[in-house]
GUDREN-507741 format. One line per field, with one value per atom (N, C-alpha, C): residue number from 1; atom name; x, y, z. Coordinates in steps of 0.05 Angstrom, whole numbers. Atoms other than C-alpha are relative to their C-alpha. Layout:
k	[NUM:...]
a	[CA:...]
east	[X:...]
north	[Y:...]
up	[Z:...]
//
This chain:
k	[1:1:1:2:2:2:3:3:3:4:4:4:5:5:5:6:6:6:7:7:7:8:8:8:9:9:9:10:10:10:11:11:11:12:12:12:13:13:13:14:14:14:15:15:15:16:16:16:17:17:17:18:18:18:19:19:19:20:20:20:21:21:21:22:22:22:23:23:23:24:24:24:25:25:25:26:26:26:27:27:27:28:28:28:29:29:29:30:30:30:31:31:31:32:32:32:33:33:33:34:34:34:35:35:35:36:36:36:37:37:37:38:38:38:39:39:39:40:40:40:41:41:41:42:42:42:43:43:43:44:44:44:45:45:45:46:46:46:47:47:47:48:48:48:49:49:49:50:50:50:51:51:51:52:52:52:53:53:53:54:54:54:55:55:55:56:56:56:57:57:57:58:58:58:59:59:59:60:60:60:61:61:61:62:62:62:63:63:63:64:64:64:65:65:65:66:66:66:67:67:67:68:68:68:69:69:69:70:70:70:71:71:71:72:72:72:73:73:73:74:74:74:75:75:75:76:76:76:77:77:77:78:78:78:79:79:79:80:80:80:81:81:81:82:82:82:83:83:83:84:84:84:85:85:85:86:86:86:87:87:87:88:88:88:89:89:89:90:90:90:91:91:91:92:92:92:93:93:93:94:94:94:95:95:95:96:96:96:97:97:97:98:98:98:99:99:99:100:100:100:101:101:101:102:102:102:103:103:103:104:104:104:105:105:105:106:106:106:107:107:107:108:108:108:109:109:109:110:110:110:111:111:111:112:112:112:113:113:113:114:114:114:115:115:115:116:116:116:117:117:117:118:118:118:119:119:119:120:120:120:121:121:121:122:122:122:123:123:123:124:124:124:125:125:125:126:126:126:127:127:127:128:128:128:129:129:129:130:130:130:131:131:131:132:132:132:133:133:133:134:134:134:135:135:135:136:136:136:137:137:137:138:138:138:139:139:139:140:140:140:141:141:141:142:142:142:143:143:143:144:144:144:145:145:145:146:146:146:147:147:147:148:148:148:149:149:149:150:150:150:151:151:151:152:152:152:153:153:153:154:154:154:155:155:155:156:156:156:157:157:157:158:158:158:159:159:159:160:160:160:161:161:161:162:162:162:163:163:163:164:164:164:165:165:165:166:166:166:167:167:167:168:168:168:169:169:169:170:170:170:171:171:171:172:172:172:173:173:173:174:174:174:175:175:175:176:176:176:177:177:177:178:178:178:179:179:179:180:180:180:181:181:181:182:182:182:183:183:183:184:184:184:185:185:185:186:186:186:187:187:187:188:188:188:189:189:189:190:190:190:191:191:191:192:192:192:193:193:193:194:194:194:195:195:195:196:196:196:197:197:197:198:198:198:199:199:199:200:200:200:201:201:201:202:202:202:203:203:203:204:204:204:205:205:205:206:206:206:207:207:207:208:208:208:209:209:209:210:210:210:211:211:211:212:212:212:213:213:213:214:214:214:215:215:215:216:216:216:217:217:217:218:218:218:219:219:219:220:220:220:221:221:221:222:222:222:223:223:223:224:224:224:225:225:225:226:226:226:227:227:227:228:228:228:229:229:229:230:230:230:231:231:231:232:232:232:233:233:233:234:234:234:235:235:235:236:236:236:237:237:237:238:238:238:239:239:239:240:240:240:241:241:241:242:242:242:243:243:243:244:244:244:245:245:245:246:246:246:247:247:247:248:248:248:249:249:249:250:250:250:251:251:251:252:252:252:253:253:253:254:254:254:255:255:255:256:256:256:257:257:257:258:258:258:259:259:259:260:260:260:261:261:261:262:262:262:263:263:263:264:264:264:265:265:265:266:266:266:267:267:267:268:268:268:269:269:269:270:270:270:271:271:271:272:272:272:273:273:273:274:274:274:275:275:275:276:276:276:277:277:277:278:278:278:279:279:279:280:280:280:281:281:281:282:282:282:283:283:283:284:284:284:285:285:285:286:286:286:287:287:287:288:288:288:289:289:289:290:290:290:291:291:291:292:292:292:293:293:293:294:294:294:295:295:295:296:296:296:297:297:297:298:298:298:299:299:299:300:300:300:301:301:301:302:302:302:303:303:303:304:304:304:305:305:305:306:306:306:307:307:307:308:308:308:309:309:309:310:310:310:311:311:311:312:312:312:313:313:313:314:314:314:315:315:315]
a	[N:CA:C:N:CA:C:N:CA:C:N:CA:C:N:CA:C:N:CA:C:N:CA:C:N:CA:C:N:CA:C:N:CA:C:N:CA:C:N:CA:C:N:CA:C:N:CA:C:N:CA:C:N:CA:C:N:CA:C:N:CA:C:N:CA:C:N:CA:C:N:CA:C:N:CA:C:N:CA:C:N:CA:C:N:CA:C:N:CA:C:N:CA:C:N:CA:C:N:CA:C:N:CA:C:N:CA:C:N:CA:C:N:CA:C:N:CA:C:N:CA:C:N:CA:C:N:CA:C:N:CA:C:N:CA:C:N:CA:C:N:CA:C:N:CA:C:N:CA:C:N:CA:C:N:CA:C:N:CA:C:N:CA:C:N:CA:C:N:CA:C:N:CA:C:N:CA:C:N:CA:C:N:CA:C:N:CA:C:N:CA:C:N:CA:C:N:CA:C:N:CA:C:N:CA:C:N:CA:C:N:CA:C:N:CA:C:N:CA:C:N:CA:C:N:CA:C:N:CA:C:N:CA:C:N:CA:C:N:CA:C:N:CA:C:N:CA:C:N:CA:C:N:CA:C:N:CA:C:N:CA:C:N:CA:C:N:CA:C:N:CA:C:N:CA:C:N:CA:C:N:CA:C:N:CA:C:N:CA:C:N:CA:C:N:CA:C:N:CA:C:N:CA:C:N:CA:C:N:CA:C:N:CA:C:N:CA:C:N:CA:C:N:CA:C:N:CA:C:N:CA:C:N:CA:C:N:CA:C:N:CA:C:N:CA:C:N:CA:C:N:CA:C:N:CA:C:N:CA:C:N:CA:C:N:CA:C:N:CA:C:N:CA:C:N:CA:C:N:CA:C:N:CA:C:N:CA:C:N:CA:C:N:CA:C:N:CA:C:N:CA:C:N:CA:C:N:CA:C:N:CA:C:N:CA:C:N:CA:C:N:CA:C:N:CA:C:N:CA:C:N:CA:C:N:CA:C:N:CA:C:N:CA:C:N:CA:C:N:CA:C:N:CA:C:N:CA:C:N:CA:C:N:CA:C:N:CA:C:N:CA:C:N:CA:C:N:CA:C:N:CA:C:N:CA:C:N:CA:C:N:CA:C:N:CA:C:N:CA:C:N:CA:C:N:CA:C:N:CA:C:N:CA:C:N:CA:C:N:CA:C:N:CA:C:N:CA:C:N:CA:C:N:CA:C:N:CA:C:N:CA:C:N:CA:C:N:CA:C:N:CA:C:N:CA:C:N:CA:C:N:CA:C:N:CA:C:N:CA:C:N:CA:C:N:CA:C:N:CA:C:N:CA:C:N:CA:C:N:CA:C:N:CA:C:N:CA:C:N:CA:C:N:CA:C:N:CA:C:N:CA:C:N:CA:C:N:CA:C:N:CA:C:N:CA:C:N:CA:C:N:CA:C:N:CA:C:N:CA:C:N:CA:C:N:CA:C:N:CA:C:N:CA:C:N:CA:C:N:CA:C:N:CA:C:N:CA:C:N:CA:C:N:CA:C:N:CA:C:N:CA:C:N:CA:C:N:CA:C:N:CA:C:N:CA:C:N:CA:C:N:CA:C:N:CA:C:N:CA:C:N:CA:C:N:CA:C:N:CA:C:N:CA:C:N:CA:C:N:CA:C:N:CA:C:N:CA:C:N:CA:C:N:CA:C:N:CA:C:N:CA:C:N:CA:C:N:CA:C:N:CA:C:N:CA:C:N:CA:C:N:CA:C:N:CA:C:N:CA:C:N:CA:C:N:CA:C:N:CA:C:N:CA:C:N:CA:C:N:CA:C:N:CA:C:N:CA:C:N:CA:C:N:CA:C:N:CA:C:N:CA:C:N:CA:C:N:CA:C:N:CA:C:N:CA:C:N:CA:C:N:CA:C:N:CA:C:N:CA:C:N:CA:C:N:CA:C:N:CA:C:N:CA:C:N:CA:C:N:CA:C:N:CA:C:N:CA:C:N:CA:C:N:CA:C:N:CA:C:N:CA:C:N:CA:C:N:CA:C:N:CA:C:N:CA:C:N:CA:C:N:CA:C:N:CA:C:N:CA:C:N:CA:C:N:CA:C:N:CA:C:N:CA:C:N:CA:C:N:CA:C:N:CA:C:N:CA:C:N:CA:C:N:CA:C:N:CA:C:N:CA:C:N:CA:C:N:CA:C:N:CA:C:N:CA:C:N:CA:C:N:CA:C:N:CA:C:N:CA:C:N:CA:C:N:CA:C:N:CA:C:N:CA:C:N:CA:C:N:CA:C:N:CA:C:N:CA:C:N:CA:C:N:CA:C:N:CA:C:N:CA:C:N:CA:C:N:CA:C:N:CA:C:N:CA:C:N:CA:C:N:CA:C:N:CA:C:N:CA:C:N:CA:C:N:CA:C:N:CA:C:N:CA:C:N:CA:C:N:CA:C:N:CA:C:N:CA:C:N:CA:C:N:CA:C:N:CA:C:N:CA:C]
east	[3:-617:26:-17:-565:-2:-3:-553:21:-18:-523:18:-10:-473:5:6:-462:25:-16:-425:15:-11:-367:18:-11:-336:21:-17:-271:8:-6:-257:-12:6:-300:13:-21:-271:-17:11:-275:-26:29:-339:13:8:-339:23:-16:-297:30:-21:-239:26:-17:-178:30:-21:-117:-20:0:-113:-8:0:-137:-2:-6:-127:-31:20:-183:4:-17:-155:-14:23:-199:24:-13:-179:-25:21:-199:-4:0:-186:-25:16:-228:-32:16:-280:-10:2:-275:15:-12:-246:-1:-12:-201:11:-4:-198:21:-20:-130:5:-9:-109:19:-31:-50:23:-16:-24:9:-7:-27:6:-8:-20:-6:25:-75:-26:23:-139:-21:22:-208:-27:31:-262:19:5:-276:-23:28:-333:0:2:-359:-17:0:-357:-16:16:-372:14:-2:-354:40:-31:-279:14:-12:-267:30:-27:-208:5:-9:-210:-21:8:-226:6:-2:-229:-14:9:-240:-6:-3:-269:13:-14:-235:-2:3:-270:0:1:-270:-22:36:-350:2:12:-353:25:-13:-311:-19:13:-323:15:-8:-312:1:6:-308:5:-8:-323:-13:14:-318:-7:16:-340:-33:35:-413:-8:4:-403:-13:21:-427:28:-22:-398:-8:10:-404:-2:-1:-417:-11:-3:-394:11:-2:-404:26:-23:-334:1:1:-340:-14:14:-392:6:7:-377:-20:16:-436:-1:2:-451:-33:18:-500:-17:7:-517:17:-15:-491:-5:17:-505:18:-4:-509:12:-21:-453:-3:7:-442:30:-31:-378:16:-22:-314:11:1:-314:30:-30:-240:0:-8:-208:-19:19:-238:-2:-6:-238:-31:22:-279:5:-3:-282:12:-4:-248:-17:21:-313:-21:5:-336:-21:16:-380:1:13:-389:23:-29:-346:4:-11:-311:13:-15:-300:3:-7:-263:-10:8:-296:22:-29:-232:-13:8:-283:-13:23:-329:24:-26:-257:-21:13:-304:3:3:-304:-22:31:-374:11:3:-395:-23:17:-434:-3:15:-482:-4:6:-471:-26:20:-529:-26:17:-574:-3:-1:-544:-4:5:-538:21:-17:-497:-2:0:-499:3:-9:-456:22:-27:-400:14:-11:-346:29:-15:-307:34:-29:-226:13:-6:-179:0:3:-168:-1:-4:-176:10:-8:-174:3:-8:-152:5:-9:-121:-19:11:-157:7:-12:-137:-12:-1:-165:21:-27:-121:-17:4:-131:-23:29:-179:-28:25:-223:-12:11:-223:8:-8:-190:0:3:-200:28:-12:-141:-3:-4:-149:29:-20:-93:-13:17:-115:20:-15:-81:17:-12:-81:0:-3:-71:29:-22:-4:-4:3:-34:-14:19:-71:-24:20:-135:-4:6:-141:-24:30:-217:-4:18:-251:-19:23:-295:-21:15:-336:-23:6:-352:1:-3:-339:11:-10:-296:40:-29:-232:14:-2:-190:37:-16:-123:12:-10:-86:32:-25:-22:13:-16:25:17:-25:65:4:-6:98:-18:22:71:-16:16:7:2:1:2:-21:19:-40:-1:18:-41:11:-8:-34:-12:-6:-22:9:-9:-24:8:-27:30:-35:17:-7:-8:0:2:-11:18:-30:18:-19:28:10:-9:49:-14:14:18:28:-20:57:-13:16:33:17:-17:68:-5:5:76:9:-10:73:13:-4:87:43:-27:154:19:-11:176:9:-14:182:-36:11:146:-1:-9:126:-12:8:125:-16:17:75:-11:-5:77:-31:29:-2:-16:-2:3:-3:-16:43:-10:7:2:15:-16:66:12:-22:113:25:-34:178:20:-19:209:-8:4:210:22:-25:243:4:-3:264:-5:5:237:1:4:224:-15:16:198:-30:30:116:-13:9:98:-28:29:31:-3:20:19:25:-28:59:-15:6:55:25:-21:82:6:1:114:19:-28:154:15:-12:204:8:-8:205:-28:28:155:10:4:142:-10:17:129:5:14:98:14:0:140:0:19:98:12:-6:131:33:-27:207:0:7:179:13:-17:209:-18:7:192:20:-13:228:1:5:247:12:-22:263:-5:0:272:-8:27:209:11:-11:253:16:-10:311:0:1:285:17:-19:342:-8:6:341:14:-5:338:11:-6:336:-25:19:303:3:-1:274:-13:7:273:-13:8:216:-13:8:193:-24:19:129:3:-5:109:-20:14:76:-11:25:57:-7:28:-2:-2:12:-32:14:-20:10:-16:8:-5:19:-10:24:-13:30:-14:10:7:-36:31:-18:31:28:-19:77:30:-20:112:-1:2:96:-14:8:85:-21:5:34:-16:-2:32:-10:8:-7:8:-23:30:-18:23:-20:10:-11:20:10:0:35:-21:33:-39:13:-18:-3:-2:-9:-9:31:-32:70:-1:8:80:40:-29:151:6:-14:181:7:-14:194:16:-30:251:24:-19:287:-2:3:270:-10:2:260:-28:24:197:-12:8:166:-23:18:111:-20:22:55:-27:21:-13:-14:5:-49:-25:18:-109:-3:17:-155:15:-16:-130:5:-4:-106:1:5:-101:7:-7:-104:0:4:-121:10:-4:-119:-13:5:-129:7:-14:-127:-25:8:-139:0:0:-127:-20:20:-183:17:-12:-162:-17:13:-190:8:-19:-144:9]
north	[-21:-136:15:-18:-101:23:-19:-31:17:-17:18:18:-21:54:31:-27:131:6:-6:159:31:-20:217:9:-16:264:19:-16:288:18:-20:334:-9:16:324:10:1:310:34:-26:373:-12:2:387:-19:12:346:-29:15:289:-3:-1:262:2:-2:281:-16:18:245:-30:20:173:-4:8:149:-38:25:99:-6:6:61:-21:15:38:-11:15:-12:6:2:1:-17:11:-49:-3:-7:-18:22:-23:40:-6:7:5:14:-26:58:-17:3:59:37:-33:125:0:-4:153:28:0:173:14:-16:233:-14:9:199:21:-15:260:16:5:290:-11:26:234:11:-4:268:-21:10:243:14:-24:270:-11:5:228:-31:23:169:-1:16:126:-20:20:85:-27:19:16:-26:23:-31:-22:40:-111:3:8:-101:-2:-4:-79:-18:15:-125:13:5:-139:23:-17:-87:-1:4:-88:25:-13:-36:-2:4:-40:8:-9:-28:24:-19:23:30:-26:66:7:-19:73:-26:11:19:-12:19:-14:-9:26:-74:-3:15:-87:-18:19:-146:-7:1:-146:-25:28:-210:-1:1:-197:-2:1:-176:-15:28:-230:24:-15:-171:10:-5:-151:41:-32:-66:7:-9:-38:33:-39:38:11:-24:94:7:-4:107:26:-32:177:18:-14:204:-14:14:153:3:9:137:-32:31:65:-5:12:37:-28:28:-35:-11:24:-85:-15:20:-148:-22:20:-205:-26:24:-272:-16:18:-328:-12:14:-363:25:-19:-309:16:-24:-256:5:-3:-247:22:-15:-234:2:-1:-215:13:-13:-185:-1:0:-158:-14:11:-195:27:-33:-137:-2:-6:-139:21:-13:-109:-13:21:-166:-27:-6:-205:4:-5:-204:-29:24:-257:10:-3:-270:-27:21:-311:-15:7:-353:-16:1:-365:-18:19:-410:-28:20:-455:0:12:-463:0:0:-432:18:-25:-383:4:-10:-344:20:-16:-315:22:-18:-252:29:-17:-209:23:-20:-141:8:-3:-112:-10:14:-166:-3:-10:-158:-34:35:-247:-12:22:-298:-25:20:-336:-30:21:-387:-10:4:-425:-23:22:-463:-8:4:-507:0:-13:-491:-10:16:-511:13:-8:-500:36:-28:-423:25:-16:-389:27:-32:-310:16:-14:-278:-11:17:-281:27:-14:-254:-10:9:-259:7:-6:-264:24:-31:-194:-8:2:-223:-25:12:-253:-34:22:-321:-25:16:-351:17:-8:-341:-17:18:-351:-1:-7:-358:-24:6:-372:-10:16:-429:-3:-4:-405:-36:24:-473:-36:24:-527:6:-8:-491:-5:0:-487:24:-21:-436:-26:20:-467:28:-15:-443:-6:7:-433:11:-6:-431:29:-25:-367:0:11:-394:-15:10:-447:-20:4:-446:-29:18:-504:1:2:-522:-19:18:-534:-4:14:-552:21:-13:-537:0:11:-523:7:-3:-529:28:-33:-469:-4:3:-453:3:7:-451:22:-23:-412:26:-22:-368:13:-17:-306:19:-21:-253:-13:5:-274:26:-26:-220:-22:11:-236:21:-19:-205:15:-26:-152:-17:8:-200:-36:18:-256:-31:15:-299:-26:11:-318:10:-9:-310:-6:-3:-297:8:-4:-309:3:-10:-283:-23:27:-350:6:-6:-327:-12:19:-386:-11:14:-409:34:-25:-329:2:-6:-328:7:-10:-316:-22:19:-368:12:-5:-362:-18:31:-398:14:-6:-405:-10:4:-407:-14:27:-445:-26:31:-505:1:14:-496:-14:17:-504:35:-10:-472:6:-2:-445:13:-16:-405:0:1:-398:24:-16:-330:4:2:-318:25:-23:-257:8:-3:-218:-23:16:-252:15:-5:-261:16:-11:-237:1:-5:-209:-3:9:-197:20:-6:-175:17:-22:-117:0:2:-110:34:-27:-51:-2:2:-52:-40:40:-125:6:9:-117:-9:-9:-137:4:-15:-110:-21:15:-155:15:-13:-130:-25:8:-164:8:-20:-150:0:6:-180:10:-13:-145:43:-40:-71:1:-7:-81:3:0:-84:-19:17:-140:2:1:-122:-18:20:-174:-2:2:-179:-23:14:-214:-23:15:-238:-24:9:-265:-14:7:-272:0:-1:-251:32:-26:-198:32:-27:-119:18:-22:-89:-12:1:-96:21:-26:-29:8:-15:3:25:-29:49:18:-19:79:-14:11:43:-25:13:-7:-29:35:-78:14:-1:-64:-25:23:-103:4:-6:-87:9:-18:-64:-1:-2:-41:28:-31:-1:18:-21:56:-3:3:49:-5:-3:81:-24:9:33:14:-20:89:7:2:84:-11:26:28:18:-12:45:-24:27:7:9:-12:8:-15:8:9:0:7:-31:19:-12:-5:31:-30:69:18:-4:72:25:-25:111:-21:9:100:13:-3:102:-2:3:121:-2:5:91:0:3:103:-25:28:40:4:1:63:-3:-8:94:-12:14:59:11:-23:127:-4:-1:135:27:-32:200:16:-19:209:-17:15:186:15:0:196:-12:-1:197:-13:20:131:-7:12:95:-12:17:54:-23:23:-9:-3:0:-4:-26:28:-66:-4:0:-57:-29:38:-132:6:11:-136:31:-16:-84:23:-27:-15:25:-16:25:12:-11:75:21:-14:91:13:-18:155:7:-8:174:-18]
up	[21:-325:-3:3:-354:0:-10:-337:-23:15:-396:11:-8:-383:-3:2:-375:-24:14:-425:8:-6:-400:-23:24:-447:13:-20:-413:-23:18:-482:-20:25:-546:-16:22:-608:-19:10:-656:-24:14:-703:-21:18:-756:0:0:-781:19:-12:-739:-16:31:-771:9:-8:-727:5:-19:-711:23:-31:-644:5:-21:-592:17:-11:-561:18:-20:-493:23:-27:-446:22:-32:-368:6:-17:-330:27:-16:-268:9:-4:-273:-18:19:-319:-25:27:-380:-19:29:-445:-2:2:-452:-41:23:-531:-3:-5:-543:-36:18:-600:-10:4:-637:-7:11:-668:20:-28:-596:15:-23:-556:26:-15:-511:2:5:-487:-10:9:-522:12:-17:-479:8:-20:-434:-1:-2:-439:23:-12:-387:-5:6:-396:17:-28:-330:-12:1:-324:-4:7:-325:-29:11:-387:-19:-4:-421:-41:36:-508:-15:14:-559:-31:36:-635:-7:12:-675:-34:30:-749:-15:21:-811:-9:10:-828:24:-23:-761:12:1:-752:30:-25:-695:20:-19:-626:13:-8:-597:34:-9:-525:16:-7:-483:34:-24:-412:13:-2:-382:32:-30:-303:-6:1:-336:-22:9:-390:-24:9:-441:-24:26:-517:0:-3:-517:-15:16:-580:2:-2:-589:-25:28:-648:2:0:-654:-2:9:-682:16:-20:-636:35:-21:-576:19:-13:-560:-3:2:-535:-15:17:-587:17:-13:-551:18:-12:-500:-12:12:-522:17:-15:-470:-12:10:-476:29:-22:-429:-1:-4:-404:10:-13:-401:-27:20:-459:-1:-4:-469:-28:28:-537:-21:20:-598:-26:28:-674:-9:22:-724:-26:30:-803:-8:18:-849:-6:7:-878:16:-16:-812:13:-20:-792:-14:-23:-760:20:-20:-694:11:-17:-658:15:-36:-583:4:-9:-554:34:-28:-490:14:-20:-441:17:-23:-397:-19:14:-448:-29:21:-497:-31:35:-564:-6:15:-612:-2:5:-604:-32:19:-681:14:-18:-652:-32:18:-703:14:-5:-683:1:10:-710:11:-19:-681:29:-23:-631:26:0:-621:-3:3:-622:-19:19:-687:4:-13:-677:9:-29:-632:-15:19:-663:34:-18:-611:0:0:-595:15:-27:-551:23:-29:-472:1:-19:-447:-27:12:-517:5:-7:-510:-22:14:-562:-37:24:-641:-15:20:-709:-26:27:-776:-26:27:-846:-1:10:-872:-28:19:-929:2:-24:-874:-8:2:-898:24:-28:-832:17:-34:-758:9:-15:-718:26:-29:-639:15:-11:-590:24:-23:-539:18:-21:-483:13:-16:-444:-11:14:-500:-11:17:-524:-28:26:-592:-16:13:-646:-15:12:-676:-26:33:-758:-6:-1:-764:-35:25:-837:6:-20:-824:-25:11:-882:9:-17:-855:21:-30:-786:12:-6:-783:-3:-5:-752:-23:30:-816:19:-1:-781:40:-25:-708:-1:5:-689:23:-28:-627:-7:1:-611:26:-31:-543:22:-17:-479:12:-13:-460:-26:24:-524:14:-16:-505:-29:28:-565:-22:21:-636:-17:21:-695:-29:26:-771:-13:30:-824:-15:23:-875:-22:21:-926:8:-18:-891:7:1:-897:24:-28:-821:18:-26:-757:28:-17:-691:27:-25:-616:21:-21:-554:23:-17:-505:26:-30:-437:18:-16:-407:-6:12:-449:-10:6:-461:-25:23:-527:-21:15:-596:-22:27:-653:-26:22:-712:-21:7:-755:-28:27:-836:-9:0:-848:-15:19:-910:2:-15:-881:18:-23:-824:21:-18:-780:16:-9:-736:-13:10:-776:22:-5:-719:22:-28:-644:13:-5:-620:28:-31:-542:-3:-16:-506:14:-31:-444:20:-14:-392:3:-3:-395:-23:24:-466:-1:-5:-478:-29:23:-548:-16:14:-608:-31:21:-662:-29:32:-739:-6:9:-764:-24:22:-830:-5:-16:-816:18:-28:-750:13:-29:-688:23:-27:-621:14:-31:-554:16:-23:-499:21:-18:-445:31:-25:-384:25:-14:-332:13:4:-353:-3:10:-366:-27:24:-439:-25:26:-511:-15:16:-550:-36:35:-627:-4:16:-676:-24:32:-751:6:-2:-780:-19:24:-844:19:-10:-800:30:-31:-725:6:-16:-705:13:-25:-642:-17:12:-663:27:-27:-590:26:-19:-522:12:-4:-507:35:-29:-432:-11:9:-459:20:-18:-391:15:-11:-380:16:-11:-336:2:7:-341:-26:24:-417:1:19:-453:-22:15:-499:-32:20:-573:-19:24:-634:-20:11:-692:-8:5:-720:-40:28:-798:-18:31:-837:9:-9:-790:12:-13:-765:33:-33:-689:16:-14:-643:23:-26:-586:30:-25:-518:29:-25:-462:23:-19:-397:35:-24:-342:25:-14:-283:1:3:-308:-5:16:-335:-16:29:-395:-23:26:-471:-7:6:-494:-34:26:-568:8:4:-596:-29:24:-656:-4:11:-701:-19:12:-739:20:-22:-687:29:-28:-632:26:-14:-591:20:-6:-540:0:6:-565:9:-16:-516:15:-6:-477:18:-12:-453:21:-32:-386:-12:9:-397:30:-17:-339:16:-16:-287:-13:12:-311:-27:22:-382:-20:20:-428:-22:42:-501:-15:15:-519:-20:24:-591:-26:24:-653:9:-11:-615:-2:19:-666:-23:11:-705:-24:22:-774:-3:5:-793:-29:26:-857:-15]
//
């Protein structure tokens, strides 16, 4: 039987609508999920989570997160605005990564043990249906007008391009080795997965269904963020941040921003500041993406991971 968890409220948010940005940051040390002021870069609650905590998605519209703990094999669904947890809803295999449709359903998780993409009916609170992938998928991304699924199959060195129609694998494509997060452009154009294994970043023209570009990084890349033409890797293994022009792939900067094993990235809505959660400092780190600057950070759970798009547009 599953066992709900308690819900803690280390500061609640004020009366009525939320009016900054927040951060919605899985620890999977402490088994929470810490919600993270952006305009502060304070915390305003902690929810407890259970099962190790790892991948989180948040909807489009801000009303729900998703997250994915794969020790109790269980998807979490939480009121974003009030955080309260709404449902668990029991999975099988190894719950990893995962996204919502912009539409705002259904969700997709990625199973890291049984190599499928589970379709999972919020609401129902079920598992629709399972479309097969390659080895040890992790990381997943839909185009922005939700007509493809992409997941990143960790241990085939490839992405699999899923129909989200219907639910068929409409083409694959090699990339370097051990891909772990993939991120798609605004304009749905390219996709780009952080290759832990081979330290770099590919680039992949979504069209042509190929590889155009292959950039070198930190060592041990986690996952990778857009802001403007640049992106952000999370190289975990270096304590860095890797910029590089998106047009040219050529290198912008490798940033010593303070933190330590990041994960997790993301930009926040206007593309004006990257934020990264730093496993080893258990700190969210906010960084300027013009300037390159690190302009602050907040105190989050033990372990903090925020695999996937952990960001709650409010505005």
């Amino acid at each position: 039987m599953l066992v709900l968890g308690l819900l803690t409220v280390v500061a609640g948010p004020p009366a009525g609508p939320a009016v900054a940005d927040e951060a919605f940051v899985t620890n999977q040390g402490s088994d929470d999920l810490t919600v993270v002021d952006l305009d502060r870069m304070a915390p305003v609650a902690t929810i407890a989570i259970g099962g190790k905590p790892a991948g989180i998605a948040v909807s489009r519209d801000g009303r729900r997160a998703y997250v994915t703990s794969p020790d109790s094999k269980t998807l979490t669904v939480i009121d974003a605005e009030t955080r309260a947890i709404v449902k668990r809803i029991a999975l099988t295999g190894g719950p990893l990564g995962l996204a919502v449709h912009p539409s705002g359903h259904p969700v997709y998780v990625a199973d890291w043990y049984a190599h499928r993409l589970l379709v999972v009916d919020p609401e129902a609170g079920s598992v629709t249906a399972q479309v097969t992938v390659g080895e040890s998928p992790s990381g997943i991304a839909p185009t922005p007008d939700g007509s493809l699924v992409l997941t990143a199959d960790r241990d085939s060195n490839q992405i699999s391009i899923i129909d989200a129609a219907s639910l068929t694998v409409v083409a694959v494509v090699p990339v370097g080795t051990r891909p772990f997060g993939v991120t798609v452009s605004a304009d749905g154009r390219r996709a780009y997965t952080a290759n832990v294994g081979s330290n770099d970043v590919s680039v992949i023209d979504l069209a042509a269904r190929r590889e155009i570009g292959r950039v070198p990084v930190g060592n041990t890349p986690y996952a990778v963020a857009l802001a403007g033409s640049r992106a952000f890797v999370t190289d975990q293994h270096a304590d860095t941040i890797t910029v590089f022009d998106t047009a040219s792939l050529a290198p912008v900067a490798t940033l010593a921003y303070g933190g330590e094993y990041p994960e997790g990235i993301a930009a926040t809505p206007d593309g004006r500041r990257i934020l990264v959660a730093d496993w080893f400092s258990n700190t969210l780190s906010a960084i300027d993406a013009a300037t390159l600057k690190t302009l602050g950070t907040a105190k989050v759970g033990d372990g903090p991971r925020a695999f996937g798009d952990f960001i709650r547009r409010t505005r």
